[in-house]
Structures are given as C-alpha cells and as structure tokens.
C-alpha positions in Angstrom: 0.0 0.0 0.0 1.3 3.4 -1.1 0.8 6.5 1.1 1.0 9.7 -0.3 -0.2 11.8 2.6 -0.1 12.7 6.7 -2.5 14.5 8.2 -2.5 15.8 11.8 -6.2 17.8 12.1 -8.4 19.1 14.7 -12.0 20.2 12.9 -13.5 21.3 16.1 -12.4 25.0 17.7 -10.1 24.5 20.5 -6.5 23.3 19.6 -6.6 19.1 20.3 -3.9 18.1 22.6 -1.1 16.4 21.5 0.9 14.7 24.7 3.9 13.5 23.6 4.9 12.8 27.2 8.7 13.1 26.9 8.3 10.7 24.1 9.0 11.8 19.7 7.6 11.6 16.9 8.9 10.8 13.5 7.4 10.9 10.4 10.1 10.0 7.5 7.8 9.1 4.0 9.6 7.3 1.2 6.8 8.3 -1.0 6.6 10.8 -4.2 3.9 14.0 -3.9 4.0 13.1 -0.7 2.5 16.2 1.8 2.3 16.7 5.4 -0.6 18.6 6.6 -0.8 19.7 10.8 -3.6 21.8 11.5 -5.7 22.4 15.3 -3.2 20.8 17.1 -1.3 21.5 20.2 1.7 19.6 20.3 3.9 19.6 24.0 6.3 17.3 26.5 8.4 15.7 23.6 11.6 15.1 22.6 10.9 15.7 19.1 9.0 16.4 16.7 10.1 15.4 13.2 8.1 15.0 10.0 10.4 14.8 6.4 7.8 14.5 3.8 10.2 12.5 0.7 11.5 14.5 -2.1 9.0 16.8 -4.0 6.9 16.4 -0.6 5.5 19.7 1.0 4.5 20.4 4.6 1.6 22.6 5.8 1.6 24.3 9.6 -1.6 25.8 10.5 -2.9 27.1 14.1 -0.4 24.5 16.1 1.3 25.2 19.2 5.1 23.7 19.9 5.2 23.8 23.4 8.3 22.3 25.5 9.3 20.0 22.4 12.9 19.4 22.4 13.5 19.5 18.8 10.5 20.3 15.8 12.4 19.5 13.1 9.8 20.2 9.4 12.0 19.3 6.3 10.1 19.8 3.1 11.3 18.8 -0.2 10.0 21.1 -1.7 7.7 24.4 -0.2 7.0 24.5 4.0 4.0 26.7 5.0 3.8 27.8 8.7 0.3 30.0 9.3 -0.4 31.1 12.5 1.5 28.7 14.8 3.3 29.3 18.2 6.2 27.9 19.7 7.2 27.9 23.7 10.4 26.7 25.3 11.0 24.7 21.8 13.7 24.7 19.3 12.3 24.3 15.7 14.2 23.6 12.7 12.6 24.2 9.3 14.2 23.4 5.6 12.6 23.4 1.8 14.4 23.2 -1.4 11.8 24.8 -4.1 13.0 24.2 -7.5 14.0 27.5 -8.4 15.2 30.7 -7.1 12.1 32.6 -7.5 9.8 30.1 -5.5 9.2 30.0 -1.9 10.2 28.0 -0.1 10.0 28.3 3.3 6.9 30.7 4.3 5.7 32.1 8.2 3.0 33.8 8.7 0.8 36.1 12.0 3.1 33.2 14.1 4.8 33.5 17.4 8.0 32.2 19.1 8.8 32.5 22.5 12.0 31.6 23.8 11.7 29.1 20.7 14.5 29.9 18.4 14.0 29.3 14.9 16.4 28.1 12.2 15.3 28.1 8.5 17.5 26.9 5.9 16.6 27.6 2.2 19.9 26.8 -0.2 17.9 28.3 -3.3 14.5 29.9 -3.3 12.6 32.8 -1.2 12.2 32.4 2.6 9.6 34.8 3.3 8.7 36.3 7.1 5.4 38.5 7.5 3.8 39.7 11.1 5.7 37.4 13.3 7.8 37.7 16.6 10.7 36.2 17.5 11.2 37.0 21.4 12.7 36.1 24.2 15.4 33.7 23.5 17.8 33.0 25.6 19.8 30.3 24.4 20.2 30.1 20.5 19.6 32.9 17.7 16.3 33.7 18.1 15.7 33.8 13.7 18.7 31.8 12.0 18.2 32.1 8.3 20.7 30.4 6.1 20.9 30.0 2.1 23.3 28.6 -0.1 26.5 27.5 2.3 28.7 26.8 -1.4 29.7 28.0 -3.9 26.9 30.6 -6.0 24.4 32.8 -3.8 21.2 32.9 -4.9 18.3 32.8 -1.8 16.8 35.5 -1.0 14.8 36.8 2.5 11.8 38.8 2.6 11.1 39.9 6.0 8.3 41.7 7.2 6.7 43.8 10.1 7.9 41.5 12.4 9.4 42.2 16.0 12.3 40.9 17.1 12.6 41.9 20.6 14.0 41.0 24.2 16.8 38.5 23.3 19.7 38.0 25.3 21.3 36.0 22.1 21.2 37.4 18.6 18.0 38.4 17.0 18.4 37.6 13.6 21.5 36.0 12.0 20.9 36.2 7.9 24.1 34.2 6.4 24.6 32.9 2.6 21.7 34.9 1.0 21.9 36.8 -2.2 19.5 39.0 -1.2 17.9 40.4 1.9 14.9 43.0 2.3 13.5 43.8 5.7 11.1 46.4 6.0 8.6 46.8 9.0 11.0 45.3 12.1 11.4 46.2 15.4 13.9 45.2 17.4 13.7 46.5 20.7 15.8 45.2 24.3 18.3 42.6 22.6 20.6 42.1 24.9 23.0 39.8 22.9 26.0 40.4 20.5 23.4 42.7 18.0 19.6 42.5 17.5 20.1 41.7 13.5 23.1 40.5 12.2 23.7 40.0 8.7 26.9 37.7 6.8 26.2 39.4 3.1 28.3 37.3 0.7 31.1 34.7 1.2 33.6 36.1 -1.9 33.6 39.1 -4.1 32.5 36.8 -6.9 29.6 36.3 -4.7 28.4 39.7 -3.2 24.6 40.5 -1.4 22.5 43.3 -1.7 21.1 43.9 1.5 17.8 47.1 1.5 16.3 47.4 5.1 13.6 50.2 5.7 10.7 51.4 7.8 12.0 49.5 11.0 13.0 50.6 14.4 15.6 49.6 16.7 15.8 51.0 19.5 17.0 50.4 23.8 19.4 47.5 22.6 22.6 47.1 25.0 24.4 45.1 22.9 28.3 44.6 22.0 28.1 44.8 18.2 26.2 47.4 16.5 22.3 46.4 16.9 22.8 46.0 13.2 25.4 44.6 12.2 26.3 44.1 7.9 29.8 42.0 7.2 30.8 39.8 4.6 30.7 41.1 0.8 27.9 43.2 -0.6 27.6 45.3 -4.1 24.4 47.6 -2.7 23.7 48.1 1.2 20.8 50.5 1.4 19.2 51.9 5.1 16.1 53.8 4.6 13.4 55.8 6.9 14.4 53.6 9.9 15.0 54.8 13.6 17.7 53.6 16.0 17.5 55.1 19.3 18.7 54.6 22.3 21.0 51.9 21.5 24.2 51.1 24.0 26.6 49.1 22.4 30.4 49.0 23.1 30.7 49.6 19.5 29.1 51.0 17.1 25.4 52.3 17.9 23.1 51.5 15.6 25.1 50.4 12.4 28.2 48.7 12.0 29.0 48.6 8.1 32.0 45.9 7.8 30.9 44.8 4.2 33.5 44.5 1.7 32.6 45.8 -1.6 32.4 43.8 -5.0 32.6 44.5 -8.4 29.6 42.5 -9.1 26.7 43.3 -10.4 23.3 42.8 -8.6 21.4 39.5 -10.3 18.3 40.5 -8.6 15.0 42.3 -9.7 16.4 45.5 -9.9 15.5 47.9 -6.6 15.4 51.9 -7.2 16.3 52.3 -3.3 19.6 50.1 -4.1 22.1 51.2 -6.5 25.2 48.6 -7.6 28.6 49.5 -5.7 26.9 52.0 -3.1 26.2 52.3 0.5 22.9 54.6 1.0 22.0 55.8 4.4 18.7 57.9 3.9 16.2 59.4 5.7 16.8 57.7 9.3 16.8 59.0 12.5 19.9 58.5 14.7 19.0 59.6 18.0 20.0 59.2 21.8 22.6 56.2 21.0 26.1 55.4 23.2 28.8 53.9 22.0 32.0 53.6 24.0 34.3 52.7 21.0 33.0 53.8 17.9 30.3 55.6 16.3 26.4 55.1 15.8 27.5 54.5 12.0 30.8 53.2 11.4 31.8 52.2 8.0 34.9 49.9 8.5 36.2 48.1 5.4 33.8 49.8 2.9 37.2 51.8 0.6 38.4 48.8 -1.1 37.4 49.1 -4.2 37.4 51.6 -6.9 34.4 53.3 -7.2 32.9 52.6 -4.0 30.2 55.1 -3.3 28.9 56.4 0.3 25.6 58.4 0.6 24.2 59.8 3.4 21.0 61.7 2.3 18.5 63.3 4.8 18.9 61.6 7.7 19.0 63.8 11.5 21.4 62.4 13.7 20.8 64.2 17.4 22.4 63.5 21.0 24.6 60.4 20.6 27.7 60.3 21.8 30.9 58.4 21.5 33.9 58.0 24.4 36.8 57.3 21.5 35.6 58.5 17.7 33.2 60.4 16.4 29.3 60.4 17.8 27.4 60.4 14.3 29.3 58.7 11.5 32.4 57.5 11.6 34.1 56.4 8.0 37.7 54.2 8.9 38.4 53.8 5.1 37.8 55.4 2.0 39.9 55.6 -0.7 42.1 53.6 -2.4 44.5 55.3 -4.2 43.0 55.0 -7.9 42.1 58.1 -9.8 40.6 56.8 -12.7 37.6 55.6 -10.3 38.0 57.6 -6.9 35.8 56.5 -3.7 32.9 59.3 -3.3 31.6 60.1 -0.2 28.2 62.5 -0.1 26.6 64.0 3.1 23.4 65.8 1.3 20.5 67.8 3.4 21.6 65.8 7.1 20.9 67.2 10.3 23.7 66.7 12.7 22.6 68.1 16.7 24.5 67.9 19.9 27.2 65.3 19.2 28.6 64.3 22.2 32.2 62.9 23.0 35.2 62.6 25.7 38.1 64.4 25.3 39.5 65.2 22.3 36.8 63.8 20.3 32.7 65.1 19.8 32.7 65.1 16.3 29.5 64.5 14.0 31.8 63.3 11.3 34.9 61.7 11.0 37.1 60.0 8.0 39.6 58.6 9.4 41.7 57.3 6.3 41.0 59.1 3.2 43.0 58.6 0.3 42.2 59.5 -3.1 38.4 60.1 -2.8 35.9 62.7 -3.4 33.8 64.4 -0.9 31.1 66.4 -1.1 28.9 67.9 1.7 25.5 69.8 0.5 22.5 71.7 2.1 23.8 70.4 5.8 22.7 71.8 9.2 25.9 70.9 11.7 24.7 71.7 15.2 26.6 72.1 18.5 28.8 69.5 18.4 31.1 68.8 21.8 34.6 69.6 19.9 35.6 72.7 19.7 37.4 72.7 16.6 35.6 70.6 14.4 31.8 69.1 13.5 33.5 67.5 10.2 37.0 66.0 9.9 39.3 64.5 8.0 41.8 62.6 9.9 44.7 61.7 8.2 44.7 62.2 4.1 46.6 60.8 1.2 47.0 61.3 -2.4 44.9 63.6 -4.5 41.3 63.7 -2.7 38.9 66.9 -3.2 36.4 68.3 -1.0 33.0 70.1 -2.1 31.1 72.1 0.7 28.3 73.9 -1.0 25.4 75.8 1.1 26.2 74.3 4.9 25.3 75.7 8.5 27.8 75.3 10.7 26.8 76.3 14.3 29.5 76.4 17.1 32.1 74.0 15.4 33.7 74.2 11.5 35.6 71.5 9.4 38.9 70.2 10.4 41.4 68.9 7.6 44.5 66.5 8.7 46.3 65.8 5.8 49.7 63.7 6.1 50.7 64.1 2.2 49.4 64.5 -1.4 47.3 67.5 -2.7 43.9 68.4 -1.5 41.6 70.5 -3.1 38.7 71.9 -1.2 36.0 74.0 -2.4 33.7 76.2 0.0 30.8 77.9 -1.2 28.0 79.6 0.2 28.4 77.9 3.2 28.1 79.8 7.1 30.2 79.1 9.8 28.6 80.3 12.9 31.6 79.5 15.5 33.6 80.9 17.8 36.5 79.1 16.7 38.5 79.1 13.4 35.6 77.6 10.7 38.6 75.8 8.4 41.3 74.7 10.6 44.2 73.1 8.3 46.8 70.7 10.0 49.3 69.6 7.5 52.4 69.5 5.8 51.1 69.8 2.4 49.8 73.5 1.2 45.8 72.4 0.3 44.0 74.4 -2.5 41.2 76.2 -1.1 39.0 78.0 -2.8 36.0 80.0 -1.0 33.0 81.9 -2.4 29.8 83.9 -0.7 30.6 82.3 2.5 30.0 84.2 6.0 32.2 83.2 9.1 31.8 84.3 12.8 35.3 84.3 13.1 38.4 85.0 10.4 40.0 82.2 8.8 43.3 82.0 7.0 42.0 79.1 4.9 38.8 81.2 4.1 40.3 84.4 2.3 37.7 86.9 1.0 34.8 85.3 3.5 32.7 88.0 5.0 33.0 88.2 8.9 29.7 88.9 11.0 28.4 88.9 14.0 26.3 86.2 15.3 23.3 88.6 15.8 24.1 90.1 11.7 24.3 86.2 11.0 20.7 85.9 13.0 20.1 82.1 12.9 17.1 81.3 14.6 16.9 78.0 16.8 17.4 74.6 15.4 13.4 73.8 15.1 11.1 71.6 12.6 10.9 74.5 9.4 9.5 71.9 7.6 11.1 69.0 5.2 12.6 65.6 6.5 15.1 67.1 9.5 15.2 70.1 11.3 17.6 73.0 10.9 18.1 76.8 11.5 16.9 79.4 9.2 18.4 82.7 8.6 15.9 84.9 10.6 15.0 88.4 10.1 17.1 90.8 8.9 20.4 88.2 8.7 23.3 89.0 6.3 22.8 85.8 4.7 19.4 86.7 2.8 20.2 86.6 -1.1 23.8 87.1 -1.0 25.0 84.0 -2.4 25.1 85.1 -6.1 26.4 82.3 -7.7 23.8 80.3 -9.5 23.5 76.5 -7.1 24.7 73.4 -8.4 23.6 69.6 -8.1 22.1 68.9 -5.3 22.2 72.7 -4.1 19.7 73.5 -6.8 16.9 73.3 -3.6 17.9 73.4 0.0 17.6 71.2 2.6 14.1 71.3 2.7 13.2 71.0 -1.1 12.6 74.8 -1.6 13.8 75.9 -4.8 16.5 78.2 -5.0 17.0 80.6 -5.3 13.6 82.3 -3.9 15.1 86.2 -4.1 17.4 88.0 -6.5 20.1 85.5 -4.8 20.9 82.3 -2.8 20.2 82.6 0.9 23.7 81.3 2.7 23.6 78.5 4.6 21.5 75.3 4.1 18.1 76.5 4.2 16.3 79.2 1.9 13.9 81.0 3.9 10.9 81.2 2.3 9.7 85.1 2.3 8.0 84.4 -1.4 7.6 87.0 -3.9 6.1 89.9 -4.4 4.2 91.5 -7.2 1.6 94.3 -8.7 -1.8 93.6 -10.0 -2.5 95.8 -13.3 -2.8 99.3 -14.2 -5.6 101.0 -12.6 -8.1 104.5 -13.1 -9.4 106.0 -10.9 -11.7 109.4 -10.5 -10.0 112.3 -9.3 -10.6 113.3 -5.3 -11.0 108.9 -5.1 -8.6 106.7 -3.8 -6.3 104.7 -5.6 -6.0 101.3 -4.0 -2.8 100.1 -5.0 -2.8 96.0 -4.9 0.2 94.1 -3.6 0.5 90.7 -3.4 3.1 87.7 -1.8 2.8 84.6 -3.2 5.3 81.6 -1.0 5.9 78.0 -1.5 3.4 75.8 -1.4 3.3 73.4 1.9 6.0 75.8 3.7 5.2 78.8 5.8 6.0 82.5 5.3 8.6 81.9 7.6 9.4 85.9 7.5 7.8 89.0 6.9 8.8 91.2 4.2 8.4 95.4 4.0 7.1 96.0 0.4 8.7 99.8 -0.5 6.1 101.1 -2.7 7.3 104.5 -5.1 4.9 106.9 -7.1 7.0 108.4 -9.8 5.0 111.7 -11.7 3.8 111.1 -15.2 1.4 113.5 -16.4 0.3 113.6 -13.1 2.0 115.8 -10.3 2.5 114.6 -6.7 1.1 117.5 -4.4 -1.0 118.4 -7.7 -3.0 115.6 -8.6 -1.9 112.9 -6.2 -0.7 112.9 -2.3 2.8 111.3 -1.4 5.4 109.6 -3.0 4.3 106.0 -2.3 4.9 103.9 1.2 5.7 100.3 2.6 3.5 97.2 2.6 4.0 95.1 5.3 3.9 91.3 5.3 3.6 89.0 8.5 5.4 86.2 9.2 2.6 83.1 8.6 2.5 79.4 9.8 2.5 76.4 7.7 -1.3 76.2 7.6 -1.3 79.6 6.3 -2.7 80.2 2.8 0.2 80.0 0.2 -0.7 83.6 -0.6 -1.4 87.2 0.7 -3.1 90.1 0.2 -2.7 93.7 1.4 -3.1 97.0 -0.5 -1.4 100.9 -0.4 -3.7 103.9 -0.5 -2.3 106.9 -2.5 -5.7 109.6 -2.6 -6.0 111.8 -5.6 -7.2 115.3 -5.6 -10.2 117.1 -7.2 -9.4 119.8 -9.4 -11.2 122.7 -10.5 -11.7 122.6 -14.4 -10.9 119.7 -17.0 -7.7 118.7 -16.7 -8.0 115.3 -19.1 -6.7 112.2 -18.1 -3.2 112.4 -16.3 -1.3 109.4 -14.8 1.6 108.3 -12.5 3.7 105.3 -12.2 3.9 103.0 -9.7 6.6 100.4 -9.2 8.0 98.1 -6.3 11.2 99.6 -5.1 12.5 97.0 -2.4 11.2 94.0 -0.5 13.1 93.0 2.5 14.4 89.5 3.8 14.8 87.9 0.4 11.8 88.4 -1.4 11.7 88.1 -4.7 10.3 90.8 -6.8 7.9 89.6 -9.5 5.9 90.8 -12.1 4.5 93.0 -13.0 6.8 95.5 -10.3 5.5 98.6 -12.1 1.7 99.5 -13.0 0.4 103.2 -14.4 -2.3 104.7 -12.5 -4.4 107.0 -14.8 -6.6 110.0 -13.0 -10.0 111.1 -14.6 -11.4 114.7 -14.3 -14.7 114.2 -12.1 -17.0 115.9 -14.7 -16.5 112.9 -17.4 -19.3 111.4 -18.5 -21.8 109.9 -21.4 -19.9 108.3 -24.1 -21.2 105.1 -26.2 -18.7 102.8 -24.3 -17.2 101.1 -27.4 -14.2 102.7 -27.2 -13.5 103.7 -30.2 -13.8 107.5 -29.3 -16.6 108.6 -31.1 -19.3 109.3 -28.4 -22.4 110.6 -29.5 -22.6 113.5 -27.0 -25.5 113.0 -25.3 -25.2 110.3 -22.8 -27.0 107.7 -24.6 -26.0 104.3 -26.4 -23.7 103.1 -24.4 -23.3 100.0 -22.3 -22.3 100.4 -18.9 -19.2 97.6 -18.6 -20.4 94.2 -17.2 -19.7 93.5 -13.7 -15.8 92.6 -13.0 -15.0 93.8 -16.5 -12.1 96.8 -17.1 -13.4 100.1 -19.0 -13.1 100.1 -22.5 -9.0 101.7 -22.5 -8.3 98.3 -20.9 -7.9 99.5 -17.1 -9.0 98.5 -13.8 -11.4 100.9 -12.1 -10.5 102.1 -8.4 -12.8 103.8 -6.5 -15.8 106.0 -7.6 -16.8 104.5 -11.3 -19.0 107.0 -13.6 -19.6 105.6 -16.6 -16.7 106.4 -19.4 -16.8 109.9 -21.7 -15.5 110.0 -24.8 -14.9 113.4 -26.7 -15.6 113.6 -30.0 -14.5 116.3 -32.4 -15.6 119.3 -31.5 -18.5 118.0 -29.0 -18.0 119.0 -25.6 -20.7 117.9 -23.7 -21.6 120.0 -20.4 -23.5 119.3 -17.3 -26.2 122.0 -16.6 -26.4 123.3 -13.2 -23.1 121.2 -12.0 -22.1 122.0 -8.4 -18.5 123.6 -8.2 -16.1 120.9 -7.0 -14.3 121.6 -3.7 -10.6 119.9 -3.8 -9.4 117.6 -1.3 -6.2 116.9 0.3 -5.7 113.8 2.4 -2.9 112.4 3.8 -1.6 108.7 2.4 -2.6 105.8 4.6 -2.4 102.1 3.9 -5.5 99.6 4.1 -4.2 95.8 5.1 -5.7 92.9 3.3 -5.6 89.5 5.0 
C-alpha cells in the first residue's frame, strides 16, 4: 500500500492536545507527492518532533502550538508553510528546497516564538517572514536564516513587520543569501551580541545586496552594533528607519564591515539600491552610546574603486561616543586609484549635539582618506562637543577633493588633517557660525582652497575673502522643525545671509535642505536653508476718478506646503507722469508690510497701499503716475509686473457710447455700462468711484447743466491691510 499523505487535524475550535509525554515523533515518507498537513493541534512534552515528507513532498503548519518540544524539526522537499503557529520553550528547525530561485520555499506567517528559536534553511529559493515575533530567546539565535552555504548565492529573504525583541542572544543571523529586504521590524531590548546581524556574501565573486527600511531599533545594549552588515555586498541600502537609544560597546546602531564587490546585482532591480553603493537615507539617529565607535561606522567599505557612500536626509541628534566620532564614523575610503575615486556624499543631514570625551565630539569623521571625493551639500551641523571641528578628515593621502556647498555650521567648523598629497577643497555659500576658526588646516602639504559667498563668525586664513559677521548680523534662529525631512536653522530676520550668495546653485544645491527651490530672491540665501519670504508682485494698471482713492494691490505669493517663515516690507514709489505729486496725487508711495505666517497659512497674501487723488477745479483730461515696487526686504523676490500706471479722470467725465473707439455721440446715450468685474473700454481697472466712461468727439463738448463747483481735497496717504 502506497501513502501519499499525513494528516494531523483538529476540525473542532479549540486546539486538540497532542501529549507526547517526553516521548517523539517521527514521520520520515519514502513516497513521491508526498504532503504533510498539521492543523488544530497542540503539540507539547516531547523530545521531538520530526516530520520529512520525501523529495517533491510539502509540509503545511496551520494554528499548532510547539510547546516544551525538544526538537520540531519540518524538512520539506519542496515548499514548508507555517500559518499562525506558536512555539514555547522549543527549538524548531525548518528546511525546503523549491526548484527554483524565485519560488518560496520556506513561508511564516501572524506566528509567534517565545523563547523558541528558529532556524530556517533555504539553499535556493525565497524564505519569506510576514507579522511574526521572534522574542525572548535565551539560548540560540532567536531567527537563524541560512541559504546557499557553497559555492553561487542565490536565496533570498523577505522579512516583514515583524518584531524581534528582548533576546539575550542574537536576533536575527541572515548568512549565505543573495539578497535580503527587511522592511517593518522592530527590534527593541536585545541584549546579545546585536539584534540583526547579517553575513552578506562569502567572496567578491559572490556579493549581497542587502535594502532594510521602515523598522526601528531601539534600547538594545548590545556589544556589536544592533545592526550589524559584514561579509561582501555590491548595494547596502538603510532607509526611513529609527535607532534610538542603542548602548553598544561599539558602534550604535550600524556597524557597516561589508567589503565591496565588483559584481553586479542579479536580482529584480530595486530603485532604493544602487550597484557598488552604500545609501543611508532618511533615518533617524537619535539618543545612542557607544563607548568605542560611532552610531554608523563604515569599516572596510574603501576597497574598491568606485565605491560610493551616501548619506541623504537623515537627522542624527544626541549620541555620543567616548573614542571616535558620535554620528558617522568612515575608517576607510579611498584607495589610491584616480581613474575611479571612492565618493563620499553627506546631502541635506541634520547633525545636533554630538557628544564625546576628550578630544573627540565630532558629528563626522574620516579617518583614512585617500584618493576620494567628498562632497557635503544643504547640511545643518549643530553644537557639536569639539571645539574645533563638527566635520573631519583625519589623516589624508594622495589627490582627494572636497566640495562644501550651502552648509550651517553652528559652534564648530571642518577640520582637515592631511599627512601628504594635494587636497583640493571647495567652499561655497556655506556659514560658519563659531567661535573658533571655521577651516582649521593641520598639514604638511599647502591644500588648494577656494571660497565663495561664505560668511564666518570668526576670520579664517583658509577662508580668504569670507565676509565676517556677528552672530546677531548672522541671525540664525533655533534649530526647530521649518518643515522637510530634519530640522535646521533658518536665517531669521534681517540676517546678512538673505540673497547674498550670487552664484547660481549646483547639483544637489539647486533646492535646499528642505526642497525649496532656490533661489527664492534675487540671490541664494547662505547657509542650508532658503527662507521662504516668497515674492512679491503688482496687479495691473488702474483708473481711478480724481478726489477717489487709488488702492494700490500688492501681493506675496510663497511656497506651497512651507510657511511665510518671515515677513517682508514691500517699499512702494509713485514716480510723476502726467500727473503731479502734491498736484493731482498725495505722497510719494509707502511700505506694505507682510507678517510672518505658519504652515497652515494660505500660500498667498493680500494687502493693499492707498495713494488719494485730488479734485481739481476745471478739466484737466486724463493724467497718470507710475507705480513700481522699489524693495522687498528679507529675500523676497520681486515679481511681475513690479510697475503699474495709474491713470486720473477729471470728475466731470461722463456719457460716451462705451465702445471705445472714441466717437461718443454727446449726449449720454448708447452706451453700455461695462459688465460686472470687466475693465473700462481703454483696458484698465477701475478704483474707486466709477462714472460711466466719456469719450470726446471732435468738437463735441458735452456740459452738465447746473453742475455743483467741485471743492478739492487733500488727504494724507494711509495704507489699508488685506488678510
């Protein structure tokens, strides 16, 4: 008799007890198509559990309990499905060998494991991990997930919103898998050598790509870095993931030790990983101590030419470090080629209160540097512990440049140790609000810096031609959330650094660190952050009546989804046309004023400037002035139109046939008053009183019988506020 099936089933509710009573239980079949299907059970007091289902057999796991079994040990063939099962006090071993690389082949699903490690082993194939936990082991890696052990890497793990929590071993030990993607983990309280630890490839013929986002780890005293990349990888991507509060005797909350390969990825191509680069991007690296190296240390990543680092909108605050530097520490990069430099980017980061013994504090520090490019754009370094440097460059070899273009440095500058070879360094629009030298040099070599708009608190013999201010004519207001991804400081009001970077932005620079566009006035704001006081403009040319007021429009228009985070004096000038100031019109203009507004404030606002017009005795005929935007304060940008004519009508106009084309017929009738909203028929807007037009036709004067004499007027200019 042939079998080609075990079944294990409860139908009814409640799990059925299964009582091994110190006893196992082996199921070994010898069959083809064989399956193994456990459902409803509770299975407890063993020794073991084992059931191998023979060659293309596959097991199925569905609402069972493990609890107290020595060994569950589920070897499928070919695919093993685990659905909602628990596992207590139990060590459970799980294999599958799908046929090829794109198959699953081992699958867990809304299942929990308490002090129950887990070890899956998938040589080719997808291991796949949704809403599970993986808690409170105490004795073995609580997730063990191992691929191909040879020669040729091709598994892959998808791991999902799972937690991963309050192990005093290892969390999650990923070795000999082409490819790993965890997005959705927490890891919090692992008390072991790192909450996830990951063995990327074996050779550099064999490299991982490794992409974890959207996960947290946080309150981990552990001795590695709570995560933990080594082995050989071609793309190591960290995105929109916290680490917080982390204790670790090295590194933080990421220890990078992955040498890189020359290989190309094999795998569906991922936009968040790109081939030979390490991208750290938009995280937050809070609260974390390390008492050796640095919440991110890179340690072998400068191997290879071409190697790319990229730190990209992430806001590292409060860690600190007893021996290196409290934010990022890079050991290596560089190798010497200069056909295909190492390139290191720190792009629109926020770097607060770094924290560190003696000697050391820095955000940043690259500790072996040769031959590499560097480039630091739209960053906000904050109040860093050393006094001489937030960014530094610890010892330097051969022909390396570095790029700093619109950066806010607050209380500590950039700090180059260079032991031989030529640097290049190239500072533009950046501010350097210390109280210590901004660019200290230390070297025997002479490096080539060049500087442009940038604004320094203190002189700098590295820095020649900077502009030296105060910190109150620098005016940056508090670090704060302004909007974007990370917080920074924006130039407040009145500060030197409004529009005076000139020089168009490049790259990266082309928006700040927020994603405003610059620039927003007639220049670059320094610094890393554009303050958004918007643009001002005109309407269109206006008429008005004579002895009416001519209510001059003004307008700000911002960037949408950011606040007006200034306020900006509009200087408004009346220049005489055919119209006389003191004659036919009262002052010489005046200034708009423009609140500061909050982020839920309309993207727009509205206010106006009163100029009166005087009444004169007589015709006079149309006259006009010009009025034109002279100045706007903080930044903002002038727009158009910046000049308008306003025309001034004698009183006693009136009659006309409205068509415009100036033959009236003299006595008031056939013609159309203008519909409602529409100009007059000359094309201009209508400020106060609005008789209907009078055109004069060759010889034709038409006069008002009995008109009362007109008294002149004289009032003073005053300025209405819209909202």
């Amino acid at each position: 008799m042939s079998i080609n099936s075990f079944t294990l089933r409860n139908e009814g509710g409640a799990q059925a007890q299964l009582d091994l009573n110190g006893f196992g239980f082996s199921y070994n079949s010898e069959t083809l198509d064989d399956r193994v299907t456990l459902s409803g059970l509770n299975i407890r007091n063993g020794n073991n559990f084992t059931a191998v289902p023979f060659e293309t057999g596959a097991i199925d796991v569905s609402n069972v309990s493990f609890d107290g079994i020595g060994a569950v040990d589920l070897h499928s063939s070919a695919t093993l499905t685990l659905a909602d099962v628990s596992g207590n006090s139990t060590v459970i071993d799980l294999a599958a060998a799908p046929e090829g690389a794109e198959q699953v082949g081992v699958q867990i699903t809304d299942s929990t494991f308490v002090e129950a490690p887990v070890s899956v082993n998938v040589p080719q194939g997808v291991t796949r991990v949704s809403d599970s936990s993986f808690t409170g082991s105490t004795f073995g890696t609580a997730l063990e997930v191992f691929g191909e052990l040879g020669d040729g890497l091709t598994g892959t793990l998808l791991l999902s919103d799972s937690d991963i929590s309050d192990n005093q071993t290892t969390g999650l030990y990923v070795t000999g898998v082409q490819s790993t993607r965890i997005s959705g983990v927490t890891a919090t309280g692992n008390s072991g050598s790192s909450a996830l630890q990951i063995e990327a490839g074996f050779t550099r013929e064999d490299p991982a790509s490794v992409l974890i986002t959207d996960s947290v780890f946080a309150d981990n005293e552990t001795w590695l870095a709570p995560l933990d990349i080594e082995g050989t990888a071609n793309a190591v991507t960290v995105a929109r993931t916290e680490f917080s509060g982390n204790v670790s005797s090295r590194d933080t909350a990421l220890s990078l030790g992955a040498e890189l390969s020359q290989a190309v990825d094999t795998n569906a191509p991922d936009p968040l990983l790109t081939p030979k680069t390490f991208r750290f991007e938009h995280n937050t690296v809070r609260d974390n101590v390390s008492r050796d190296d640095s919440s991110v240390t890179v340690h072998e990543w400068g191997h290879e030419a071409g190697a790319e680092l990229a730190f990209t909108s992430n806001f590292f605050s409060a860690n600190s470090s007893d021996a290196r530097a409290a934010d990022i520490t890079v050991k290596r990069l560089g190798d010497g080629s200069q056909a295909t430099p190492n390139s290191m980017s720190l792009t629109a980061n926020t770097f607060a209160g770094a924290k560190g013994g003696p000697g050391e504090g820095q955000s940043v520090l690259l500790e072996d540097v040769d031959t590499a490019r560097i480039t630091l754009t739209n960053n906000t370094f904050d109040l860093a512990d050393s006094p001489d440097s937030a960014f530094r460059i610890g010892n330097g070899f051969g022909e390396n440049s570095v790029s700093l273009e619109h950066n806010t440095f607050v209380g500590s500058g950039v700090g180059l140790s260079l032991a031989e070879g030529q640097t290049t360094a190239s500072i533009a629009a950046t501010v350097f609000d210390t109280p210590t030298d901004p660019f200290a040099v230390d070297c025997e070599c002479d490096p080539a810096v060049v500087s442009a708009d940038t604004v320094t608190r203190t002189a700098s013999a590295a820095l020649g031609g900077a502009t030296v201010a105060t910190a109150e004519e620098i005016a940056l207001t508090p670090l704060a959330d302004n909007g974007g991804p990370t917080p920074t400081r924006l130039p407040g009001d009145g500060s030197v650094l409004h529009a005076a970077a000139l020089a168009a932005p490049t790259g990266a620079a082309a928006a700040d660190q927020r994603g405003v566009a610059r620039p927003a006035g007639p220049g670059s704001d320094i610094g890393a952050v554009e303050a958004v006081t918007g643009s001002v403009h005109l309407t269109s040319d206006i008429v008005v009546t004579e002895g009416d007021d001519a209510v001059i429009p003004v307008t700000r228009v911002g960037a949408e989804g950011f606040a007006f985070e200034l306020g900006a004096d509009v200087a408004i000038v009346a220049t005489d046309g055919t119209a006389s100031a003191g004659v036919d019109y009262t002052g010489e203009g005046g200034t708009v004023t423009f609140p500061a507004a909050g982020v839920l404030a309309p993207a727009e606002q509205q206010s106006s400037l009163v100029i009166p017009t005087t009444a004169r005795d007589g015709e006079q005929g149309n006259r006009s002035f010009t009025v034109n935007i002279a100045s706007a304060t903080n930044g903002a940008l002038i727009g158009a139109p910046e000049t308008i004519t306003v025309t001034i009508k004698d009183a006693t106009s009136t009659g006309g046939n409205g068509n415009g084309n100036g033959n009236g017929n003299g006595n008031g009738e056939g013609g159309q008053p203008p519909a409602p909203g529409a100009g007059p028929q000359d094309g201009l807007a209508q400020s106060g009183a609005t008789p209907a037009p009078f055109m004069l036709s060759a010889g034709v004067l038409a006069l008002l019988a009995g008109a009362a004499a007109l008294t002149a007027r004289s009032l003073r200019g005053r300025q209405r506020h819209g909202s």
